[in-house]
GUDOVEX-335049 format. One line per field, with one value per residue (C-alpha): residue number from 0; residue in one letter; x, y, z. Coordinates in pm, 1 decimal. Layout:
seq <- [NUM,...]
type <- [A,...]
c1 <- [X,...]
c2 <- [Y,...]
c3 <- [Z,...]
This chain:
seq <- [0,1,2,3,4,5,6,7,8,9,10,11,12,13,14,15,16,17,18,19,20,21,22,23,24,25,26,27,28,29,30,31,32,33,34,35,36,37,38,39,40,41,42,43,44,45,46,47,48,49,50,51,52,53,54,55,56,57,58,59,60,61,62,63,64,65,66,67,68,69,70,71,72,73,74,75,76,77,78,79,80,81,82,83,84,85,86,87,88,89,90,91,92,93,94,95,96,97,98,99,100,101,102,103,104,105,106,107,108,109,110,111,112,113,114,115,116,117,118,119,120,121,122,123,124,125,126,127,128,129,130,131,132,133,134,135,136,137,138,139,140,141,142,143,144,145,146,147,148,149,150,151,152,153,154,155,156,157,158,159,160,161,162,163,164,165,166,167,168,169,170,171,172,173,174,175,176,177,178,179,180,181,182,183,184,185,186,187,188,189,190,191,192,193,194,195,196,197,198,199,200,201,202,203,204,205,206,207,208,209,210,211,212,213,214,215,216,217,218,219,220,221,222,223,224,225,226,227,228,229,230,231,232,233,234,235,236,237,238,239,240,241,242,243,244,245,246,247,248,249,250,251,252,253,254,255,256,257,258,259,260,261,262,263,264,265,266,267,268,269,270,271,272,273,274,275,276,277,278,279,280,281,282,283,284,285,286,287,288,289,290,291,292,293,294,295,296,297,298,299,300,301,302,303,304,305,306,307,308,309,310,311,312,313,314,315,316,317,318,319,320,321,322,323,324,325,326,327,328,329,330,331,332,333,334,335,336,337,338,339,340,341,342,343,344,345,346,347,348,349,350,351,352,353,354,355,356,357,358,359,360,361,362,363,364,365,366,367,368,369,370,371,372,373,374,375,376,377,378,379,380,381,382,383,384,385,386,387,388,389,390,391,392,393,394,395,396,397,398,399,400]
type <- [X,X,X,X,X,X,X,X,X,X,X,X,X,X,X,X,X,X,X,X,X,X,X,X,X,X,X,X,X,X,X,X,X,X,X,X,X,X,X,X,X,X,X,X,X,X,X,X,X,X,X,X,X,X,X,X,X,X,X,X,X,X,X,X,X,X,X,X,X,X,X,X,X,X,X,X,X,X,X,X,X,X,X,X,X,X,X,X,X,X,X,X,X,X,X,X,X,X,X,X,X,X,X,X,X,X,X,X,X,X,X,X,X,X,X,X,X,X,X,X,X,X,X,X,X,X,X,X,X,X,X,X,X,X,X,X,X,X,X,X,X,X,X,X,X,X,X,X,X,X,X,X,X,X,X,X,X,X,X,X,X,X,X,X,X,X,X,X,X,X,X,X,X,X,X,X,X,X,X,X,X,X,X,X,X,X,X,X,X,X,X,X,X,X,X,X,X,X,X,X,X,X,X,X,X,X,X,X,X,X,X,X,X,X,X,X,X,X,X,X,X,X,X,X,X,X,X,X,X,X,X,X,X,X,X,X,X,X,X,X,X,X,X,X,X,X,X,X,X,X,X,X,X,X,X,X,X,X,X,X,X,X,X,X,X,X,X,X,X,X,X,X,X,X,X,X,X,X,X,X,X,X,X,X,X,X,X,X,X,X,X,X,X,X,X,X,X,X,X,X,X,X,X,X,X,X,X,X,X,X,X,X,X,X,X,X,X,X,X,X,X,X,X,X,X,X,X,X,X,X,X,X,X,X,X,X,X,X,X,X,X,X,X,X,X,X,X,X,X,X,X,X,X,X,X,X,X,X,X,X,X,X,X,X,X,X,X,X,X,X,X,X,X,X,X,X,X,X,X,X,X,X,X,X,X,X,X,X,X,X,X,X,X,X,X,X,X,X,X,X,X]
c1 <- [3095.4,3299.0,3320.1,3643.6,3525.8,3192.2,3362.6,3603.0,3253.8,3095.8,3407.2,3379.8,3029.7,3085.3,3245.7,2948.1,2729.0,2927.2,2999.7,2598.9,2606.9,2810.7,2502.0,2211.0,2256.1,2324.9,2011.4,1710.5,1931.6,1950.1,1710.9,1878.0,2234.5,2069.2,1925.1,2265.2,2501.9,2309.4,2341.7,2130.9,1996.6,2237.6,2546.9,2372.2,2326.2,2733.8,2795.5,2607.0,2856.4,3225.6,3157.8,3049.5,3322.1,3598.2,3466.3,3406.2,3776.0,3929.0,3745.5,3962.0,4314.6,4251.4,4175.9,4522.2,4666.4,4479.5,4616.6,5003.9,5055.7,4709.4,4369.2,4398.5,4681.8,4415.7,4108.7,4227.3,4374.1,4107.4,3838.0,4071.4,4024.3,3659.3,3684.8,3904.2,3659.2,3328.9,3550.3,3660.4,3291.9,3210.6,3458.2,3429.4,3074.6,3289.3,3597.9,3543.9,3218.0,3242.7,3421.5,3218.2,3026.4,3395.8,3568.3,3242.1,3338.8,3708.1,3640.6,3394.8,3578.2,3818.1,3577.3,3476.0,3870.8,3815.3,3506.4,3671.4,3850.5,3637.5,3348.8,3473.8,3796.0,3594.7,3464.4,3750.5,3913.5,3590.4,3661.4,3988.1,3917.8,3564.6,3546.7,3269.3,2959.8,3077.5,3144.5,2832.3,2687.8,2923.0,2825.1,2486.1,2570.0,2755.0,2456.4,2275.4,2444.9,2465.0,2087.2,2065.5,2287.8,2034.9,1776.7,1907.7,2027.8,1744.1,1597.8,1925.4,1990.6,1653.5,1694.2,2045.1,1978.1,1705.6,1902.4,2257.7,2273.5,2638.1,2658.6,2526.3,2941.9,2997.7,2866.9,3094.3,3394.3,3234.6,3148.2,3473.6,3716.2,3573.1,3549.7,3831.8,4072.7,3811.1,3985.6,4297.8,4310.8,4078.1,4120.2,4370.6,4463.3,4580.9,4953.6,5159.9,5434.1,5686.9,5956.1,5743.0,5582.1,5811.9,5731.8,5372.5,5343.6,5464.9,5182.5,4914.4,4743.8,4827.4,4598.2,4317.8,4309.8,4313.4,4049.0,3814.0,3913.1,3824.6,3555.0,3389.5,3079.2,2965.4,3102.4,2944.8,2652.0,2674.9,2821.8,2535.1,2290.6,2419.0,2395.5,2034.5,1915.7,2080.4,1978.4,1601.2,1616.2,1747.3,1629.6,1230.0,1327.7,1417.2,1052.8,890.8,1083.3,925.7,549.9,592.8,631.6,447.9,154.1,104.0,234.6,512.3,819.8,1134.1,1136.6,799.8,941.0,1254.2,1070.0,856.2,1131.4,1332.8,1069.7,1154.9,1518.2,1445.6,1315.3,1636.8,1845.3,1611.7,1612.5,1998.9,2055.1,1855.1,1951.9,2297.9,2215.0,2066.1,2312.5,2483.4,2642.3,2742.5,2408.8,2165.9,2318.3,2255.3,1900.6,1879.2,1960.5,1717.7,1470.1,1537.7,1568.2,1261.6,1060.5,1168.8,1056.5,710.6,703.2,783.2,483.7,221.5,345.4,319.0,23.5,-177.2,21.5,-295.0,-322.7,-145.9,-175.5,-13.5,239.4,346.2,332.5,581.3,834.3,819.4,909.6,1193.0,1317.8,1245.8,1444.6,1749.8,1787.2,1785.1,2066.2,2275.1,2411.5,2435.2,2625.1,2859.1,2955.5,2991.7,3250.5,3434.6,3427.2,3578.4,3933.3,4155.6,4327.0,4631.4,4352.0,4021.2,4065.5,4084.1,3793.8,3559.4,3660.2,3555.3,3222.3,3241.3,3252.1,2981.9,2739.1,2881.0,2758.9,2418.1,2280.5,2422.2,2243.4,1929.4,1780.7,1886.1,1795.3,1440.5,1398.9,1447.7,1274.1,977.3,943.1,820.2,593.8,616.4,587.5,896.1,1070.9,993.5,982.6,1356.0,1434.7,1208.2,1406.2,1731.3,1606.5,1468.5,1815.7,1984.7,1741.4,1828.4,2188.8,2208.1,1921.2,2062.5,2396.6,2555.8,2369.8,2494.3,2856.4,2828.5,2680.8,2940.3,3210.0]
c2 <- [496.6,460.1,712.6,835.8,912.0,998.4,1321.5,1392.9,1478.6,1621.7,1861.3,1905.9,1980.6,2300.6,2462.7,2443.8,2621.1,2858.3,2968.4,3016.0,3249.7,3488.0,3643.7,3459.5,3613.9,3982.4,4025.9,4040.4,4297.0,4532.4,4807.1,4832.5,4875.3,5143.8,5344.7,5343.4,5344.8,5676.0,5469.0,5351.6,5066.4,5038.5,5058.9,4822.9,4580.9,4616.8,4472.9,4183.6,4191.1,4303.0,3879.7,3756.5,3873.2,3808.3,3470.2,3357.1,3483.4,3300.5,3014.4,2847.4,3000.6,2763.9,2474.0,2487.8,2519.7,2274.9,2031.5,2101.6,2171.2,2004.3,2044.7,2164.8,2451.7,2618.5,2585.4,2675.1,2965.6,3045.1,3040.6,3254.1,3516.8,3437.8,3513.8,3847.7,4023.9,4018.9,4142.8,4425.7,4507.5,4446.0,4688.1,4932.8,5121.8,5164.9,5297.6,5448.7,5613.5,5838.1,5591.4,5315.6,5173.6,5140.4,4972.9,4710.3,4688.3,4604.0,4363.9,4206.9,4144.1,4012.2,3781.6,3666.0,3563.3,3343.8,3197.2,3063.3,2866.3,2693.0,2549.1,2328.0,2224.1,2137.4,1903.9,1786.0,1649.2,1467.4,1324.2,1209.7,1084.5,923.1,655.9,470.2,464.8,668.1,905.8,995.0,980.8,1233.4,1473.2,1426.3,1555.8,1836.0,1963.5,1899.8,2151.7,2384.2,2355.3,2403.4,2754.0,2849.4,2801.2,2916.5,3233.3,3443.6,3388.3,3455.2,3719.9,3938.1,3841.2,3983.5,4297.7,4381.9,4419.7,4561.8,4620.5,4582.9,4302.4,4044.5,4126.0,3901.1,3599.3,3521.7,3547.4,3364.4,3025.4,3002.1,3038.4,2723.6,2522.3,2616.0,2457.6,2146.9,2117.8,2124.9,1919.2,1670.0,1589.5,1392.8,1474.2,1164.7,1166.8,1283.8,1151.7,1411.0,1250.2,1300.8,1660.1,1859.5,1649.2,1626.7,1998.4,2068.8,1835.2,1964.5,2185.8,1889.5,1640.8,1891.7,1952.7,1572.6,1512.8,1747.7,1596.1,1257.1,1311.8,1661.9,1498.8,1412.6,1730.2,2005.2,1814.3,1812.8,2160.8,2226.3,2077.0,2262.5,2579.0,2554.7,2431.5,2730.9,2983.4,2854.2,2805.6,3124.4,3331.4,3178.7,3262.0,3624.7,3662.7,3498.1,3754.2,4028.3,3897.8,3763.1,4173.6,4349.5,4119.1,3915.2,4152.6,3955.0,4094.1,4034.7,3694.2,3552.3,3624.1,3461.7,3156.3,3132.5,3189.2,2900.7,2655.1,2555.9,2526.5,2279.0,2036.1,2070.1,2007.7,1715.3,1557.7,1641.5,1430.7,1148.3,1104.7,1062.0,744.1,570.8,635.9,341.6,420.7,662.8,538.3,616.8,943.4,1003.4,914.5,1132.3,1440.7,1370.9,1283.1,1629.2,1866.6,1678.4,1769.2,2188.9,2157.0,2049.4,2277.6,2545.9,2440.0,2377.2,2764.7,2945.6,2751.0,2835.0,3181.3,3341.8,3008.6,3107.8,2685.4,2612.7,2887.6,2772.2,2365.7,2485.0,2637.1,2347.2,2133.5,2359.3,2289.4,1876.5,1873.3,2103.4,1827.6,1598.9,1716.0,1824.0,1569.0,1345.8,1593.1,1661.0,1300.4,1255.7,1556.3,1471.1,1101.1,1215.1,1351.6,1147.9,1355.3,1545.3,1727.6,1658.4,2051.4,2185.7,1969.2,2083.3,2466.3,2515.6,2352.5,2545.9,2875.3,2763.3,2683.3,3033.2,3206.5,3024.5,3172.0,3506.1,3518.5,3356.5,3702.3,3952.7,3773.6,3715.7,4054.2,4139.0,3890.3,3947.8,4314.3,4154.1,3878.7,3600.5,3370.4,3465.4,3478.5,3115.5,3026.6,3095.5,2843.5,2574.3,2589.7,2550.6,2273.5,2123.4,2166.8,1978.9,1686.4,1650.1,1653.4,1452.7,1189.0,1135.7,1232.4,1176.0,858.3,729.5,817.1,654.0,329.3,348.4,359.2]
c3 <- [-2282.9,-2014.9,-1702.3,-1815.1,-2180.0,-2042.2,-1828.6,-2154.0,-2370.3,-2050.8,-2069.9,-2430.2,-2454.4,-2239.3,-2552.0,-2806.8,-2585.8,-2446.7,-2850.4,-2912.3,-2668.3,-2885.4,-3011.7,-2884.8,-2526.4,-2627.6,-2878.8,-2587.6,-2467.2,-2797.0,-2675.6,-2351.0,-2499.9,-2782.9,-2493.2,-2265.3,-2528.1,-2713.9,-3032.4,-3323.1,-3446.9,-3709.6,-3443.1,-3227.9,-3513.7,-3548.8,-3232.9,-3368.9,-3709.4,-3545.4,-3349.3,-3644.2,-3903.6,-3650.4,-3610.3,-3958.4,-4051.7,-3796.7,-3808.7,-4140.4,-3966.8,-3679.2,-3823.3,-3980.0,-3643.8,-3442.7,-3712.1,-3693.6,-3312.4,-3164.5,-3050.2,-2692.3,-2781.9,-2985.4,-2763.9,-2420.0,-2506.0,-2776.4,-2449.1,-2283.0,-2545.8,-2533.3,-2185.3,-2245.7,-2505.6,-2280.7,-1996.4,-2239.1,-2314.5,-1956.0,-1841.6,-2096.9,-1986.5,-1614.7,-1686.5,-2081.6,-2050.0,-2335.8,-2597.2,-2403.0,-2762.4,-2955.3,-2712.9,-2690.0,-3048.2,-2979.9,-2719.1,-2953.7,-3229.9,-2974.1,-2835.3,-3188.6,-3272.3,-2983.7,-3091.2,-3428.6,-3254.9,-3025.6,-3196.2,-3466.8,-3272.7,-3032.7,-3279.3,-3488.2,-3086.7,-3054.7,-3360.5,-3252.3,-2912.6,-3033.0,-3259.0,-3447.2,-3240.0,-2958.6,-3251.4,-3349.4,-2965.5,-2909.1,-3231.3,-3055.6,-2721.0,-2870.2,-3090.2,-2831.7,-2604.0,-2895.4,-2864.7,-2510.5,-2565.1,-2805.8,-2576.4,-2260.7,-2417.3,-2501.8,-2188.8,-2001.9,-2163.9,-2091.4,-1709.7,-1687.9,-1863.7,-1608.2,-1331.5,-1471.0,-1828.9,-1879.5,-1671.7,-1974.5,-2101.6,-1811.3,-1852.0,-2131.1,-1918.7,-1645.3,-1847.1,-2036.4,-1772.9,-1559.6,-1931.8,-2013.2,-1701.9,-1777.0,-2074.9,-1978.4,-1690.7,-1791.2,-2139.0,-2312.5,-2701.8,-2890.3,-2932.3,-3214.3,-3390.4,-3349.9,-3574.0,-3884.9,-3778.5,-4009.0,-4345.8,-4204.3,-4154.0,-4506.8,-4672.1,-4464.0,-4745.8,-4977.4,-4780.9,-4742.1,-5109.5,-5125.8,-4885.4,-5100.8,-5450.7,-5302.0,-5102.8,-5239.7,-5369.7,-4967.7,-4839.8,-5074.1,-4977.6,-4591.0,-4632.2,-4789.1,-4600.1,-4291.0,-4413.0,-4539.6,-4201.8,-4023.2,-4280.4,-4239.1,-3854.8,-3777.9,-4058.5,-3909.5,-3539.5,-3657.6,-3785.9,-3497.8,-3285.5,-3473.4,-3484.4,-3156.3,-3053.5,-3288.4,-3344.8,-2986.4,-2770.4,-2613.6,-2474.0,-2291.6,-2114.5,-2240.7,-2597.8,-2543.5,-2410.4,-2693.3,-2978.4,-2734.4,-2850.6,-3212.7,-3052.8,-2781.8,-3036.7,-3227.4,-2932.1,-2822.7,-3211.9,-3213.8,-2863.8,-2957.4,-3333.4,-3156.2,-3007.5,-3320.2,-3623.4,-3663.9,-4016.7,-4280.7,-4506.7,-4197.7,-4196.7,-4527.7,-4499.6,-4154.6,-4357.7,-4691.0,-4408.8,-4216.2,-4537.8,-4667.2,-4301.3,-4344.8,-4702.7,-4603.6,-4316.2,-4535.0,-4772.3,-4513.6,-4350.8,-4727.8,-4789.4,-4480.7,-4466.8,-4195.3,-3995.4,-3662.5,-3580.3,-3936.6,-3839.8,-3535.9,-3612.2,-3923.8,-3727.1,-3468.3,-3751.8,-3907.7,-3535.8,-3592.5,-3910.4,-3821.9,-3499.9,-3787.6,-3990.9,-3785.5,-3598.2,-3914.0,-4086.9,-3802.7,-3783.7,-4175.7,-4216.8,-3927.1,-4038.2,-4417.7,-4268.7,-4040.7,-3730.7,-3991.5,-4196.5,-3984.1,-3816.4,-4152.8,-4308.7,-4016.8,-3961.6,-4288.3,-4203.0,-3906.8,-4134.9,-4354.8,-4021.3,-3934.5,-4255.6,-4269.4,-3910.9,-4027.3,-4334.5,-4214.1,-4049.1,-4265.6,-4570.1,-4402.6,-4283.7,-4682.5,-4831.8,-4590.6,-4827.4,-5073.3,-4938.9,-4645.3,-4916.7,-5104.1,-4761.2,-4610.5,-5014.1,-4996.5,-4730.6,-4929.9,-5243.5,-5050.8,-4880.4,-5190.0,-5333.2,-5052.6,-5082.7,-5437.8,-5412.4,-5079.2,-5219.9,-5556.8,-5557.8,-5158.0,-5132.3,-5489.0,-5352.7,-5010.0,-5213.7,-5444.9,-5145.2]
């Protein structure tokens, strides 16, 4: 890459992990906001679920959008908003005391519109302004700084909450505004042919459609694939949190650095896989190969279930084979749509990512009711699923093409 391109991803990059921190950052700070706010668990958990709807909705609308008027319309002012809903929840505890938790609520939902449409636009213009190798170096970098949210958050998060609790609202508006006027002043969207827009704009559902009738073999099975690897990563993390408390002891910043572990090997694995895909049949084989390391990690954890070192080396690898994935299936979907229906192709993938570290937790913290191994049992059977489809059916296709 060249210094020009190299300052366009370093630009770029700034989105991804300013989007983890939707949630990531706020969590270590839970019992804090319970105990200010006067509110329960349940509400707490809300605050968690008003950024995560908002996002998930909004994440299909502006995929359509980003395709007919461009990339950069959508995102700048999409980390704007970002930027808008923490200062709402920021504000709120100063000047609305008494309403203080609902307007939190408002600014979150807010905030999560704003999220849906940075994310995966962030990654359909990488698409467009990377091509070929460059293209799946830069899917690396961007997972990677995904990763590095992911891990930075937690740890962030219970830092700021000691000294001002509100203050953690903040931080949001204070990374997006700076990545935002990155964005805008630095990077350059590929030109559109205006002349055609209009007849363009009226196919643009057309072409979708068409991109999944051709090609919705590879992309139920990178959908799929990305999905399972969130729901296990995050669903685990969830229960480390727990025994990490109630079992070892561990709280507030030595917790998040724990939990931050699995996460840095994800980031690392994401960052380096980057460098060595060369084609769409590696890829394939990257994501049988990472799906088939979280099934055995899931085996060796339900097999040894009392084995604290079995424990442990599991989740390292759930972290190993999410890094694995990932990147692979980031490159392949934004690979299967050219620039007309690429923001549509990955929003949706964007939504399904979205859905898979929501579920992960909850699902967990249910499944964990009946037994630990019916909980990381869960996570093996997806992951078993997505090796069969991607190994037998993906691979077939990609030959076949």
């Amino acid at each position: 890459m060249d210094k020009a391109t190299k300052l366009n991803l370093a630009a770029l990059s700034g989105v991804p992990f300013i989007m983890v921190l939707g949630n990531s950052l706020i969590i270590p700070a839970f019992p804090e906001l319970q105990s200010q706010l006067g509110i329960t668990q349940l509400q707490v958990g809300l605050i968690v679920t008003s950024f995560s709807i908002a996002a998930g909705i909004t994440i299909p609308l502006v995929g359509f959008v980003s395709d007919r008027y461009g990339r950069k319309i959508v995102l700048v002012p999409s980390l704007i908003l970002y930027a808008i809903g923490g200062l709402i929840c920021g504000l709120a505890p100063i000047f609305f005391s008494d309403t203080a938790y609902h307007w939190i609520l408002f600014g979150r939902v807010i905030k999560g519109i704003g999220a849906g449409g940075t994310g995966p636009i962030a990654m359909a213009l990488a698409g467009d302004l990377f091509q070929s190798g460059e293209r799946s170096e830069a899917m690396g970098v961007l997972e990677a700084a995904n990763g590095a949210g992911k891990v930075v958050s937690p740890i962030l998060g219970a830092i700021i909450v000691l000294w001002l609790w509100y203050s953690i609202f903040f931080v949001y508006t204070a990374f997006s505004l700076p990545v935002a006027v990155m964005i805008w002043l630095i990077l350059k969207e590929p030109d559109k042919k205006s002349g055609q827009q209009s007849k363009e704009e009226q196919g643009y559902f057309t072409r979708i459609f068409e991109v999944f009738k051709q090609k919705k073999i590879i992309l139920i099975g990178t959908y799929f694939a990305g999905f399972t690897v969130l729901y296990a990563l995050f669903g685990t993390l969830s229960y480390l949190s727990d025994i990490l408390e109630m079992r070892y002891n561990l709280e507030g910043v030595t917790r998040g650095a724990v939990i931050a572990i699995p996460v840095v090997v994800m980031a690392l694995t994401s960052y380096i896989t980057g460098h060595f895909i060369q084609n769409k049949s590696v890829m394939s084989k990257l994501v049988v190969s990472g799906l088939l390391v979280i099934t055995l990690s899931v085996v060796i954890i339900i097999t040894l279930l009392d084995n604290e070192y079995a424990l442990f080396s599991g989740i390292f690898f759930i972290g190993l084979g999410t890094g694995l994935v990932l990147t692979s299936v980031n490159t392949l979907v934004t690979s299967m749509a050219s620039g007309k229906a690429r923001g549509g192709v990955t929003s949706l993938y964007g939504s399904v990512r979205f859905f898979g570290v929501a579920f992960g937790p909850p699902f967990f913290g249910y499944l964990v009711g009946y037994s630990r191994l019916v909980m990381f049992g869960s996570a093996g059977l997806l992951a078993i699923l997505g090796v069969l489809i991607n190994l037998f059916v993906v691979r077939n296709y990609l030959e076949e093409s």
